[in-house]
N, C-alpha and C positions, 0 to 999 in steps of 0.2 A: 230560624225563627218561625217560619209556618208551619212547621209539625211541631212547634212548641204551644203555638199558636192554636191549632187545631185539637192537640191532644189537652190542653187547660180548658176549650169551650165544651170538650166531650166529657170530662171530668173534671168539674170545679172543685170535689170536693179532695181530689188529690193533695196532698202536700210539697212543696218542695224537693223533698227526699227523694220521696216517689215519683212524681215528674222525671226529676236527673235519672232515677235508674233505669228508667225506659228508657230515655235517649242518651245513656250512659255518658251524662256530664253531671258535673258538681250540681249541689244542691245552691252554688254561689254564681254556678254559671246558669244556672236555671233563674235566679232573682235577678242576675247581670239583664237578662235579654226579655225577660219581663219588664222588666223598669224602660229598656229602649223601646217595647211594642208599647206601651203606655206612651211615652216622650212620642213617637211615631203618630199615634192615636190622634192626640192632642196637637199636635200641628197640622195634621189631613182636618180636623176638628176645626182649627182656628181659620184656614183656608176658605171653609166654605159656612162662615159666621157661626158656627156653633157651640155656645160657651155652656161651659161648665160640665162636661162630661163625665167626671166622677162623684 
């Protein structure tokens, strides 16, 4: 998840597709562990009071 992580903040304008072919996983397992660094996000988020981050 941190070279997913790294390579989405170096390239936002990537797609899904694209992301997965770099790190040769699905474009489903690419949306999979995006959605959990998001959920992650949002709890490190809610820990230390910080609401509404997207």
């Amino acid at each position: 998840m941190q070279q997913l992580a790294r390579l989405r903040l170096e390239n936002p304008e990537m797609t899904l597709r694209e992301l997965g072919e770099v790190l040769k996983i699905s474009r489903s397992g690419v949306n999979h562990r995006l959605q959990r660094l998001l959920q992650l996000g949002e709890k490190i988020a809610g820990e230390k009071g910080i609401e509404n981050i997207m």
